[in-house]
FILO-253956 format. One record per residue: x, y, z of N, C-alpha, C, CB in turn; residue in three letters. Coordinates in steps of 0.05 Angstrom, whole numbers, plus 5000, padded with zeros to 4 digits. Glycine has a CB too. Layout:
XYZXYZXYZXYZALA/...
//
This chain:
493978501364491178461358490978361329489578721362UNK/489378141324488878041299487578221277487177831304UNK/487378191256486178381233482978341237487278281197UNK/482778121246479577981249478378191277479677531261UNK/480778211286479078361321479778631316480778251361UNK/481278751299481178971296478979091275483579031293UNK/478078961260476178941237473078981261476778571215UNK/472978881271470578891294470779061304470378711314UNK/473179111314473679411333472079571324476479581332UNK/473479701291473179891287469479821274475880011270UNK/468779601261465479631254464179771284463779261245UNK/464579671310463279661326463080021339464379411342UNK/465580081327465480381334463780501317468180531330UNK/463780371295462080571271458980621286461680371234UNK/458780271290456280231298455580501321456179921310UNK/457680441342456680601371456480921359459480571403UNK/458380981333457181261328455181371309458781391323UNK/455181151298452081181274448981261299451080711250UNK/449781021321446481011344447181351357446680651382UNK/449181451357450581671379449581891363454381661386UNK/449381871335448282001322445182141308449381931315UNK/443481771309440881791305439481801338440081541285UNK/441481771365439981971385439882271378441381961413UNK/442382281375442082651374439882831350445482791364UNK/440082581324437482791308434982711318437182761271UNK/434282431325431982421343430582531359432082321351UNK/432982681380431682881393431683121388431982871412UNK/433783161359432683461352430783441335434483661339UNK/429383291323427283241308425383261328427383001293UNK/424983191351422583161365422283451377422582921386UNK/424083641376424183861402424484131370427983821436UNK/424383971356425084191326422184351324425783981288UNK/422384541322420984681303419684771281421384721303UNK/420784631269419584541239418784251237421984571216UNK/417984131263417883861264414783771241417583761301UNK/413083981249409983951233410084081207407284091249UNK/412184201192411984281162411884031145414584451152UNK/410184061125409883891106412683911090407383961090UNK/413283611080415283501074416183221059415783511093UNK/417983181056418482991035418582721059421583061013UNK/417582441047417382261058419882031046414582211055UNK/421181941063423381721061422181421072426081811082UNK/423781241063423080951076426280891089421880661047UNK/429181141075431681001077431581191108434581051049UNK/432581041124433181171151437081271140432380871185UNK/438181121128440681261133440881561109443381011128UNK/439781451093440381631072439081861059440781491055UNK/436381721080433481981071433482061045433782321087UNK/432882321042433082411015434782470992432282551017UNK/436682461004439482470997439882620962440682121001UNK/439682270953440182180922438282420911438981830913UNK/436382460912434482610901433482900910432782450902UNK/435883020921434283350933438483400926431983410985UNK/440483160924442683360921445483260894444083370957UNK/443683000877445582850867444482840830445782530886UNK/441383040833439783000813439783200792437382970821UNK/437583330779436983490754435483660782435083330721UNK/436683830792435983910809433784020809437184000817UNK/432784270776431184410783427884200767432184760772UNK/429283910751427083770744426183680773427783540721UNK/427883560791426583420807424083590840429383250815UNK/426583860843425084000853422984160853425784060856UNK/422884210823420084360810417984180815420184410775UNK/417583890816415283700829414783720861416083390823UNK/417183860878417583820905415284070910421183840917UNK/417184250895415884570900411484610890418484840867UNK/411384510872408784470864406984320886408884340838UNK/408684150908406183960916407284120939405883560913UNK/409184160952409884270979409884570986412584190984UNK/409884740959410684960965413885080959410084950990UNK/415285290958417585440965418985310983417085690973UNK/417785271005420085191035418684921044419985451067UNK/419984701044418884521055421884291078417084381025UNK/421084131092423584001099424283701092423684031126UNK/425883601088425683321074428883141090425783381032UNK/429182981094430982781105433982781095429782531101UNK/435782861108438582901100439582601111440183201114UNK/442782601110444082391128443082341148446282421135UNK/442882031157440581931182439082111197441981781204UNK/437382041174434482251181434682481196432282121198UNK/436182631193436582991200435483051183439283161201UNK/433783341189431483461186432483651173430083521207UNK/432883731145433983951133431184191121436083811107UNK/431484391117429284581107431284631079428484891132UNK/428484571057429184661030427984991028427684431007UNK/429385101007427385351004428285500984426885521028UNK/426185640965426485810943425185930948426285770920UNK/424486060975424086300978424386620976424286260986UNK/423986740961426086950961426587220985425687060935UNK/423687181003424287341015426387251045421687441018UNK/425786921050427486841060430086701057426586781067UNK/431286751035433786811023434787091027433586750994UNK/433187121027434287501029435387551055431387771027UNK/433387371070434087441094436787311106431687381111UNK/437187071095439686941107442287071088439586561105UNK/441587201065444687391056445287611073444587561025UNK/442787701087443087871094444887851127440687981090UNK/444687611133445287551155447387271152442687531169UNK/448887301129450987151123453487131135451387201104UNK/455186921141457186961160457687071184458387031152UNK/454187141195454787311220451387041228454587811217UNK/449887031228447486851246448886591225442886961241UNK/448186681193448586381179451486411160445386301157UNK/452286061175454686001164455485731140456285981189UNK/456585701134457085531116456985261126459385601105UNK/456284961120454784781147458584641149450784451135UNK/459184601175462084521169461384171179464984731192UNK/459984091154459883861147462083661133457983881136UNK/460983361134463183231122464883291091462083001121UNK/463383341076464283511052464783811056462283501030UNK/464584031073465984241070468384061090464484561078UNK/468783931104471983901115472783761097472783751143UNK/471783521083473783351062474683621039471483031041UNK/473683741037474584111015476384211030471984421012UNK/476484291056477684351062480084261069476784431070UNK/481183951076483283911076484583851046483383751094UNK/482983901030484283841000485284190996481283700969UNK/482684320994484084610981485784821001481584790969UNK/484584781026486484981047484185121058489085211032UNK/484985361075482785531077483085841067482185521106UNK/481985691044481085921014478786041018480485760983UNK/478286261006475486451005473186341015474586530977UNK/473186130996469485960994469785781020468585670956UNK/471285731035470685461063471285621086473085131065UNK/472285901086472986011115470686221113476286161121UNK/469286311148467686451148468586701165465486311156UNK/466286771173467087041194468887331189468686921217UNK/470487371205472087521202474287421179472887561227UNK/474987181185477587081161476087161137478386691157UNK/473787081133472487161103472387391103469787081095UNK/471087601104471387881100474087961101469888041120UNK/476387861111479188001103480987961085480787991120UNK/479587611076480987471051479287661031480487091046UNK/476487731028475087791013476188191000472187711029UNK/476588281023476488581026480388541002476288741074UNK/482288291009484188341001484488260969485788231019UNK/481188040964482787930942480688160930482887550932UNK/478288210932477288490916478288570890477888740933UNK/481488740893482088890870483388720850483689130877UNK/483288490850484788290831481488260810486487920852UNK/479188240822477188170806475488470806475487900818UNK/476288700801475588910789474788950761477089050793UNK/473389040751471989050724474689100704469289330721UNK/476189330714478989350700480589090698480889550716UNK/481888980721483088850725482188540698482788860757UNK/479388540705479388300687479588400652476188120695UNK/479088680649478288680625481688660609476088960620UNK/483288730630485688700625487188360612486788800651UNK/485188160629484787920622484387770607483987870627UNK/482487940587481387840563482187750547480587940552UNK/485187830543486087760515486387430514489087930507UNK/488387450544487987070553486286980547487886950579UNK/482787030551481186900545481086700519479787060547UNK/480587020496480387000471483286760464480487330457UNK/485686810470488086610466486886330473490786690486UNK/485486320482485286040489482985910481485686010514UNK/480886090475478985990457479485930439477486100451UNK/481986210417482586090391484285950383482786200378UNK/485885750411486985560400485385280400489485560413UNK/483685340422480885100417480185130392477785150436UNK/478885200388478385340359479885160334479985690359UNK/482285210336483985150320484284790326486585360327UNK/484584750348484584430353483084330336483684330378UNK/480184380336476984270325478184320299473484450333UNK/478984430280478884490264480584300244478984710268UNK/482484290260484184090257483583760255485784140277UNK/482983710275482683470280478983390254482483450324UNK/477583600248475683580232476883430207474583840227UNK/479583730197479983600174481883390166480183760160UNK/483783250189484983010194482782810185485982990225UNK/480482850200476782680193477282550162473283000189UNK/477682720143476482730126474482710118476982680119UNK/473482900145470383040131469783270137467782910139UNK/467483350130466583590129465383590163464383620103UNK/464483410185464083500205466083230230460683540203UNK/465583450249467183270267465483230294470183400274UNK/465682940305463882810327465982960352463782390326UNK/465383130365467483150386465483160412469783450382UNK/467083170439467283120461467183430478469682930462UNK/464883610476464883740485465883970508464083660483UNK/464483750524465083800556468883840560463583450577UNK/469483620561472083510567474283790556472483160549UNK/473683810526475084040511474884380521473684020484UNK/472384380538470984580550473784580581466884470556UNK/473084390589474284400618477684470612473784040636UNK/478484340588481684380592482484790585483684110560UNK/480584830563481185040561480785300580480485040543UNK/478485200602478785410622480285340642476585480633UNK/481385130650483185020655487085210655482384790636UNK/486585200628489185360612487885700626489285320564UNK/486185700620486086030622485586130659482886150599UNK/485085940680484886060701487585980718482286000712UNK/490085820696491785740705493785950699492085500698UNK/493686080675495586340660494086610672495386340619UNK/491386630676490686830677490686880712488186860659UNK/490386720721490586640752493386720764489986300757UNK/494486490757497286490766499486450750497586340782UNK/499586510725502486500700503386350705504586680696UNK/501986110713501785830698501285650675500785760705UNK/502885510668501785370649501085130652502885380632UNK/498385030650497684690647497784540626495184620652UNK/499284640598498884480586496384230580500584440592UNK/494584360584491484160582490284180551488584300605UNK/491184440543490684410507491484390499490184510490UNK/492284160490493884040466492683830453496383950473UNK/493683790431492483420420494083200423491983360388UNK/496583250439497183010438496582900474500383000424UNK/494782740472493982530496496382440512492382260484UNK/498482360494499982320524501982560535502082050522UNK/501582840526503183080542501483070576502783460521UNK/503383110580503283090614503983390630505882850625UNK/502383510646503683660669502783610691503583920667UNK/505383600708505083560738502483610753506883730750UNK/501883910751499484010764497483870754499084290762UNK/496283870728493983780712494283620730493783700682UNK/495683320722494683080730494483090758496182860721UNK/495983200785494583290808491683380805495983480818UNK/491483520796488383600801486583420791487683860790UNK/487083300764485183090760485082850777485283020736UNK/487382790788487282580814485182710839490782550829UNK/486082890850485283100876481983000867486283550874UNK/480483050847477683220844476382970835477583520820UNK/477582880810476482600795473582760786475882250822UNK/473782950776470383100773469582930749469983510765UNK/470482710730469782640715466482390727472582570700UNK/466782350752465282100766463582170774466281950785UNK/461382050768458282090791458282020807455982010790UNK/457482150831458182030865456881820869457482210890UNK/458281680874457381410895456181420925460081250900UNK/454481250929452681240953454981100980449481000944UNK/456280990972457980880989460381040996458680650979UNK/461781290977463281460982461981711000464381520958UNK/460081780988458281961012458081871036455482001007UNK/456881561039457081451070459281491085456981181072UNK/462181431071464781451081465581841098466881351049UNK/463381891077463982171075462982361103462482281048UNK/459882171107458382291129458682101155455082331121UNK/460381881156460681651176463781691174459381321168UNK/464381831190468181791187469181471196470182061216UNK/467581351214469781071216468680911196469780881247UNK/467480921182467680821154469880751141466880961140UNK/471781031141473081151116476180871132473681651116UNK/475780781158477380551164476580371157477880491184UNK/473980271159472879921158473879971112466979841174UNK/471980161103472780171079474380311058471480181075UNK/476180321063478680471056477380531030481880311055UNK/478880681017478280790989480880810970476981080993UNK/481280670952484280650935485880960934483580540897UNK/483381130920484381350924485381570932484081360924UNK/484381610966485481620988487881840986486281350994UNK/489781570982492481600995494381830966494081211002UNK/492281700940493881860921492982160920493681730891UNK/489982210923489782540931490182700938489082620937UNK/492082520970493482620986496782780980493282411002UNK/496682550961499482620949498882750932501482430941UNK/497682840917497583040899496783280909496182980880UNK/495483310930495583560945499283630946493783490981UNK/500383450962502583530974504383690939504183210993UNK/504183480927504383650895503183930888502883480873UNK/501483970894499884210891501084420909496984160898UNK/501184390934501884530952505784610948500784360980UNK/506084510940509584510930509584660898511084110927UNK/507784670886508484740867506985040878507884550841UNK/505185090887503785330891506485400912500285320904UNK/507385350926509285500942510485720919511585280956UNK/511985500905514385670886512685830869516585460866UNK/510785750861508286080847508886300863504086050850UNK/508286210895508386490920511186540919507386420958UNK/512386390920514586630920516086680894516886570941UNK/515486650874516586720851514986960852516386520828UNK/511487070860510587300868512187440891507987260875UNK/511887370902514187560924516787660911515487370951UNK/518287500900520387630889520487890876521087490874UNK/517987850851517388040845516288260854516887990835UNK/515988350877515088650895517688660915511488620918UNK/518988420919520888420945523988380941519888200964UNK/525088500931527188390930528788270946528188490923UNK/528388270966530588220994528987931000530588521028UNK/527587780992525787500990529387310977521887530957UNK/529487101006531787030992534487100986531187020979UNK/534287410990536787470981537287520956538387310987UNK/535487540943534687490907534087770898531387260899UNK/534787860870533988090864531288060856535688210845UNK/530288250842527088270836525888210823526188420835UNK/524388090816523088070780520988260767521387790777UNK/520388270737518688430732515388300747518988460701UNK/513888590754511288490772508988430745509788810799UNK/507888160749506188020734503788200740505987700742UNK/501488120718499188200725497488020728498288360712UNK/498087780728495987510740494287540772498187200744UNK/492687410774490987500802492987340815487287420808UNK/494887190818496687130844498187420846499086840839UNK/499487460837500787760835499887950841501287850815UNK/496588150840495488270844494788180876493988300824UNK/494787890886494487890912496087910923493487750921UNK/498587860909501387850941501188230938506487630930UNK/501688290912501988650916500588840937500988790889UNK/497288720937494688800947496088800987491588490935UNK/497188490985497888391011499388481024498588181012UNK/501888561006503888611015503688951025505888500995UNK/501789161014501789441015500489411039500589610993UNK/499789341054498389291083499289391114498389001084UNK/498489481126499589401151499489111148498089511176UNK/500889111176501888761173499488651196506188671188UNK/497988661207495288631224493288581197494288941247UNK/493788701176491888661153492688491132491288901141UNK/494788371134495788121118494587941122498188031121UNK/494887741089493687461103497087301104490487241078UNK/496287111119498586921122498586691098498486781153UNK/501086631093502286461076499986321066504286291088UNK/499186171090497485881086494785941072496685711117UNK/493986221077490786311065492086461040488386541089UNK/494786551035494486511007494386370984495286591002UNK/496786170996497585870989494085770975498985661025UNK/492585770993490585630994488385710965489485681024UNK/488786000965487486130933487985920908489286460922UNK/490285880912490985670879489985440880494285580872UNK/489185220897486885010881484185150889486884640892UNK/483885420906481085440910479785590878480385640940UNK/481885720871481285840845481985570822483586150841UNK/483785490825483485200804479885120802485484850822UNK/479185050823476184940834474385010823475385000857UNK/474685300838471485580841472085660803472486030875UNK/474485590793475085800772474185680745478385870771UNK/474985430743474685330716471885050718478185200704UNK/470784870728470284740729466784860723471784630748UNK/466585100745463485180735462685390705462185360762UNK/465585560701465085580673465385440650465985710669UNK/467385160653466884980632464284890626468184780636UNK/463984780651460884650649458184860635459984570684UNK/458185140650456185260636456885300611455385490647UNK/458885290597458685470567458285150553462085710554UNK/458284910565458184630555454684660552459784350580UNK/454284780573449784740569449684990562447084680602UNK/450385170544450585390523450485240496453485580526UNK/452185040501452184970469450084720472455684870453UNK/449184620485446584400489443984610483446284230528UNK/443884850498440685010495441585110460439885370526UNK/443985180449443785250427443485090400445385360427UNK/444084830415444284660387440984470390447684400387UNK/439884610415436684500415434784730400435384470451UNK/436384920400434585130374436785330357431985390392UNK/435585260333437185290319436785520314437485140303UNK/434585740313433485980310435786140331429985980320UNK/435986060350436686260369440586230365434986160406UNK/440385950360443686020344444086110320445485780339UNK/442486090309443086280278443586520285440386310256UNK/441286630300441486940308443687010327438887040323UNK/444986850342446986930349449686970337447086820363UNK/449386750318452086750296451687000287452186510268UNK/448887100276449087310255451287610267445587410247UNK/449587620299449987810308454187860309447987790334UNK/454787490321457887610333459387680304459987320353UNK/458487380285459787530253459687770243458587430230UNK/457487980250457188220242460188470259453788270252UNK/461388280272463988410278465988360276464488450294UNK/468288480267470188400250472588330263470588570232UNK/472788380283474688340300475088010312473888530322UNK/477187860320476987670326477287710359478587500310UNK/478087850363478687850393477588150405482187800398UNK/475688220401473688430413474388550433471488350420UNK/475488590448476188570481474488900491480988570488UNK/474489060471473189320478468989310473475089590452UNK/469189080452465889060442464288840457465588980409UNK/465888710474465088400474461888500503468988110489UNK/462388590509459988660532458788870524460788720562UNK/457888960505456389180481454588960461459289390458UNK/454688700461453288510442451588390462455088310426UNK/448788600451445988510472445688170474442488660457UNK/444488040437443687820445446087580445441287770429UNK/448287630448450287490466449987470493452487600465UNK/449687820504449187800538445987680535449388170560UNK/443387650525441587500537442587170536438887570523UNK/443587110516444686780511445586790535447086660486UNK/447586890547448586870567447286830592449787030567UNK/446587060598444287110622441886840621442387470616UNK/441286700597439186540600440386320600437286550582UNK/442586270597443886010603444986010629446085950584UNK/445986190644446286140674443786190686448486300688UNK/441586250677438786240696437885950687436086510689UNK/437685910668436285670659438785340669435885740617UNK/441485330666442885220680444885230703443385170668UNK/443285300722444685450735447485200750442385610757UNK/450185280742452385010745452185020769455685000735UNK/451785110793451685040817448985070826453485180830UNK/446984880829443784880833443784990864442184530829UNK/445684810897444384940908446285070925442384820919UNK/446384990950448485180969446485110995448985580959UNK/448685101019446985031044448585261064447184651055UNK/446185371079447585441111446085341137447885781117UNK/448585391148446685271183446485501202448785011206UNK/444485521221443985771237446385741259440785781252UNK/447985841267449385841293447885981316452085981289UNK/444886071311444586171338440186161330446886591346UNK/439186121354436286131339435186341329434386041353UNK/434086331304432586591289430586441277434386771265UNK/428586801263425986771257426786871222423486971279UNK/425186701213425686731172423686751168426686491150UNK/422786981152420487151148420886971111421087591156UNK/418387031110416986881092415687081071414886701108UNK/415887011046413987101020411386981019415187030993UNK/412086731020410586491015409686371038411986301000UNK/407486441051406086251075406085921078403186301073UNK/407085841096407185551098404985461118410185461108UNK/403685271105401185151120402884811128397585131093UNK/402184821163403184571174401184391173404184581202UNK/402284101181400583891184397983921196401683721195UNK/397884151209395484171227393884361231395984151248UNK/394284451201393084721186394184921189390584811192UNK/395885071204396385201224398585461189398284951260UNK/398285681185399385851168401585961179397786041159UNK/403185901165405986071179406886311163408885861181UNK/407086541171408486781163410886811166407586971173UNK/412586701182415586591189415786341204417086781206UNK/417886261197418786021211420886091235420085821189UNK/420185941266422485911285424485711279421585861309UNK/426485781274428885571271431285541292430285631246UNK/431885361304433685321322435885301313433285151335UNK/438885421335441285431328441985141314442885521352UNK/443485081293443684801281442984751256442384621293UNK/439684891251438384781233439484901205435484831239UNK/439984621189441084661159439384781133441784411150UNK/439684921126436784981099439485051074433485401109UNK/437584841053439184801035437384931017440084521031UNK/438585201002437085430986438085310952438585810996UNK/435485300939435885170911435085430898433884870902UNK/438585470887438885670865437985660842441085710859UNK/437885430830435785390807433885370810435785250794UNK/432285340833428685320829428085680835426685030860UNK/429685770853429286080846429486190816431386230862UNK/431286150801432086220777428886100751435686030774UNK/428185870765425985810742422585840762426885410728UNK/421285890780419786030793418586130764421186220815UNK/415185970774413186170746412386330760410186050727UNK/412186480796411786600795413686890796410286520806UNK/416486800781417787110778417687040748421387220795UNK/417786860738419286810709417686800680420686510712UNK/414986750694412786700680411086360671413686840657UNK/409886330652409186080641411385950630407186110622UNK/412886080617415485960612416985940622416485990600UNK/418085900645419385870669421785670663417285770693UNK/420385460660422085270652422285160621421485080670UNK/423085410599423985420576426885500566422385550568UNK/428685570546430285670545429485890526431985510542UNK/429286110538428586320521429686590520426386340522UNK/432286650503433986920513431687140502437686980494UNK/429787130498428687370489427987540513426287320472UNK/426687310535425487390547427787660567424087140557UNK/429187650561431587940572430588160564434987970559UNK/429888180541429088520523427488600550426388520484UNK/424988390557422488530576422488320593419288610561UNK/425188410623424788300649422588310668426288360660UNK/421588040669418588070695419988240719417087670713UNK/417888420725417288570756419388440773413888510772UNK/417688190781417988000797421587890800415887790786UNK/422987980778426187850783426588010789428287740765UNK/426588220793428488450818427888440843428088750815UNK/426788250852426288240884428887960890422088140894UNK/428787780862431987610871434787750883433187470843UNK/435387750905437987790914439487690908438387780931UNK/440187700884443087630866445287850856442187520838UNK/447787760863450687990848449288000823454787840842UNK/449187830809448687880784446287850762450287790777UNK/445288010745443787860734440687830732444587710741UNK/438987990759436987870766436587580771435587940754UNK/438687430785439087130784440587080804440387010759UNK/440386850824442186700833444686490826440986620843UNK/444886490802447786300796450386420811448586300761UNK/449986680818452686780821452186830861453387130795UNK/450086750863449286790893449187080898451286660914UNK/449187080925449087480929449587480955445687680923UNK/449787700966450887780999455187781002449187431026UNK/455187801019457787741028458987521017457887721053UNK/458387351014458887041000457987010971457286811016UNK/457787220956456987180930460187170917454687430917UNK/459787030895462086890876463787120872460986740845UNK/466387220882468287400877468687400849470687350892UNK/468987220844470287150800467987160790472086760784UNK/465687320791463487230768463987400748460387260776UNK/466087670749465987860723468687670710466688270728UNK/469987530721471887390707470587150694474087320724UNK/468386990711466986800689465486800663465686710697UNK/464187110673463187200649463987240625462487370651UNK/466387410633467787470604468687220591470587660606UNK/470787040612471486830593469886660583472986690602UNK/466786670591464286530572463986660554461586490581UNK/463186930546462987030529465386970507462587260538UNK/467387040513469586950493470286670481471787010504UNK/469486530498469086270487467186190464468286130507UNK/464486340477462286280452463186440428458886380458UNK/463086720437464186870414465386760394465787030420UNK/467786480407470286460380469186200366474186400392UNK/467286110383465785760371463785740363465285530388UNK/460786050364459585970348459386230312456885900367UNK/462286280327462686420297464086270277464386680298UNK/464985990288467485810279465185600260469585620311UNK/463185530293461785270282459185280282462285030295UNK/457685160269454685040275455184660296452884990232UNK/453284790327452484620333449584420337453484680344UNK/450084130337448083960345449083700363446783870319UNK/447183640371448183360388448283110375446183290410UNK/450482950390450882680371449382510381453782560370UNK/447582570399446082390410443482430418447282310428UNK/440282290418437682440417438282630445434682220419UNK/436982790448437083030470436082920494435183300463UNK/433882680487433182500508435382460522432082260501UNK/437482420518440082190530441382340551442682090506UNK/440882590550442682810560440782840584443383100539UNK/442482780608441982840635443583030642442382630653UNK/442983160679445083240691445883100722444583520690UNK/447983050716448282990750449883120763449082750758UNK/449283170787450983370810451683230830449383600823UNK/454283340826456183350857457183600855458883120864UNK/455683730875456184180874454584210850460484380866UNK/457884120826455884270797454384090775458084450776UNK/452784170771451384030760453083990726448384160765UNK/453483680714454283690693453683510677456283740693UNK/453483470645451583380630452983010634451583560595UNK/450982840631452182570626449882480602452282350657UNK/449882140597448981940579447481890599450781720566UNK/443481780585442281680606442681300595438781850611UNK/444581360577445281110565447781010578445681150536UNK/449281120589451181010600451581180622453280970584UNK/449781020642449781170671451881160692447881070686UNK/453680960688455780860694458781040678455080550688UNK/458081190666460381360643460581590660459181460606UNK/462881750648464081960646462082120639466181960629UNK/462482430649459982740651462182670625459683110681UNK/459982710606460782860577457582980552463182550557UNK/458183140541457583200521458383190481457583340532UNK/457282980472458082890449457083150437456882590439UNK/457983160413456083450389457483410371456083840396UNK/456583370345457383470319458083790315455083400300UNK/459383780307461084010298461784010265463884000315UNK/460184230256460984440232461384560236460084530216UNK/464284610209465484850208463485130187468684760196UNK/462985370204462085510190463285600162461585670204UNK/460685590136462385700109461285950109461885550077UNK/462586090112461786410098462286470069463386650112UNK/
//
């Protein structure tokens, strides 16, 4: 067969499954249930709403959605499928509550493209697998366990630390233009790689051309430096695409998985060794305290019906690469954007961490109130992962806070939803809500912690009075490990430096794919980064 007739082949398949497809939402759109809720209007039949409910400033763009529509409204996913938005909180409540058992994670084209990259790790398996991965990895992220952690933290802040400082006075000057973000990502990077798995990535350093194996796998695997493309998503939600338009990339991701997966082997059993001696035939090693270690130990004390197998442990090391460093870089990156937009509230923070003498705190560091509000108001106010979606596997009724009035007047006190239906829950428009948060809703203001509104304790969040960290069965296992290593981060940089931006504040967008992260509205086409001047503090 010619390239010309196979080239047809496969368009013509795409074709027969793109139509195979807009029958099937057609007629769940017509027989849907939510067919008469007020909703967002499209002209794109393939792409609906897409760009703008999952690729944007999520809680700028939704806060206009929520004001004209309400809390819950439905708006146009991939060829026009009917998705339900909602910042509801009483119907959020209701689907944690009924997490992994009515609602599951949607096993869409992006949770399988995740899943054949990371394995089946914590965050992509549901049901029963989840509650046993969860119940096992538990005592690795214990309040002890991490505080034991800390010191890594602080190590790796203060060699950041030390980089900037450096490279300032190489400057020859008194301040240095640096690159935020990027510096942010390597060093949590280093720390969920040592503190994770007694690994090293070699990602902090200054010299640009040091190389490690893994690093550059993962920056191949993820490419998180890129704003998604409309044509890679298509590939993404149209599988015979991914033939008519191949993608360069592809084939090298692939192989860097297989890199990943080979090098995580010998992590697992360099853990095994150490609890097992008879692994191999090998004597024993001393037992690490990294969370790979704490899971084979956890694993291994088990009946063997309560083990996980190889492949779902295997699978923890890029899910924790992933889940681990990428959303705390990014938040402590819009830590130093809300701080260097007021300078009041960084002064007062400097004053407070300087007022301790210690460089590495590890016993005080969660005893420093307006540190924990900086904190707490920077993951409510940016929240790095805006939303999160599930699908019903079976039909249910979602009880409502907020009454929804249909096209045809008609008040709803709950909504009927049919087995299928997707509702994509925006963690940040819960988090900024004037009616839990106040008039200032959408401000950055740590004060507002001293005197929490009423109204945030009805959020079903692990942490916080907030959704960044989610809540239910599926809430973020590592959030006492993200915490700390944010805290320790700021702790060591804004006792080091005074920050501002190198660029008007105008310029600074966010764009999302999952997490939301800062770019140029000047160079839309660039790299997620954050420019900032950097002074070194004189005491």
């Amino acid at each position: 067969m010619s390239l010309t007739s196979t080239s047809s082949l496969l368009a013509s398949l795409a074709a027969l499954y793109a139509l195979y497809k807009i029958v099937c939402i057609l007629y769940n759109d017509f027989t849907s249930p939510i067919s008469n809720l007020p909703g967002l209007s499209s002209a794109n039949i393939i792409f609906g709403n897409v760009r703008d409910m999952l690729f944007t400033d999520h809680a700028a763009v939704q806060s206009e959605n929520v004001t004209k529509h309400g809390t819950t409204f439905k708006f146009r996913a991939m060829l026009w499928e009917n998705w339900l938005f909602t910042a509801d909180v009483k119907l959020i409540s209701h689907i944690l509550k009924n997490d992994t058992t009515i609602w599951h994670k949607p096993d869409n084209f992006l949770a399988r493209e995740l899943f054949n990259l990371l394995g089946p790790g914590i965050i992509l398996v549901d049901s029963d697998i989840h509650r046993k991965q969860r119940k096992i990895l538990n005592p690795a992220f214990a309040p002890a366990e991490i505080k034991g952690l800390t010191k890594i933290f602080f190590d790796k802040a203060l060699k950041l630390r030390d980089i900037w400082i450096n490279q300032i006075q190489q400057s020859d000057r008194e301040v240095g233009r640096i690159e935020v973000l990027s510096w942010l990502s390597r060093t949590t990077l280093e720390v969920i790689g040592e503190a994770g798995f007694g690994y090293k990535f070699d990602a902090l350093t200054e010299d640009p051309n040091k190389s490690n194996e893994l690093h550059d796998a993962f920056k191949t695997m993820f490419n998180v430096g890129k704003s998604p493309g409309i044509l890679r998503f298509a590939r993404r939600a149209l599988p015979p695409l991914q033939y008519i338009i191949p993608a360069e990339q592809d084939q090298e991701r692939y192989r860097s998985r297989e890199t990943m997966l080979r090098i995580g082997r010998q992590l697992l059993k360099d853990r095994q060794l150490a609890i097992d001696p008879m692994v191999d035939g090998k004597k024993g090693k001393i037992e690490g305290n990294d969370i790979l270690s704490l899971l084979v130990r956890v694993n291994a004390s088990g009946e063997q019906h309560q083990r996980l197998p190889e492949e779902q442990i295997l699978a923890q090391i890029p899910t924790f690469i992933v889940a681990g460093h990428e959303t705390t870089s990014t938040a402590t990156a819009w830590a130093l954007y809300s701080l260097s937009q007021d300078t009041f509230v960084q002064d007062n923070l400097r004053k407070e961490l300087l007022s301790v003498t210690s460089e590495t705190p590890v016993d005080e560091l969660n005893a420093l109130p307006y540190l924990d509000a900086v904190t707490r108001e920077v993951l409510r106010f940016h929240s790095p992962i805006p939303a999160t979606a599930r699908i019903a596997t079976q039909d249910d009724v979602l009880p409502l806070q907020n009454p929804v009035t249909d096209k045809n007047g008609k008040v709803h006190l709950e909504l009927r939803v049919k087995k299928g239906q997707i509702v994509l829950i925006s963690l940040a428009m819960v988090n900024r809500l004037e009616s839990i948060w106040g008039n200032d809703a959408d401000k950055f203001n740590p004060e507002r912690w001293s005197s929490l509104p009423e109204a945030a304790n009805t959020i079903p969040g692990v942490w916080g009075n907030q959704l960044s960290f989610f809540g239910g069965p599926r809430s973020c296992i590592g959030f006492r490990f993200s915490l700390i290593e944010m805290k320790a981060i700021l702790f060591t940089l804004i006792r080091a430096f005074e920050f501002e931006l190198a660029v008007p504040g105008s310029d600074i967008i966010k764009r999302t794919e999952i997490i939301s992260r800062p770019s140029l509205r000047t160079e839309p086409d660039g790299l997620n980064q954050l420019p900032m001047i950097v002074r070194p503090v004189t005491r």
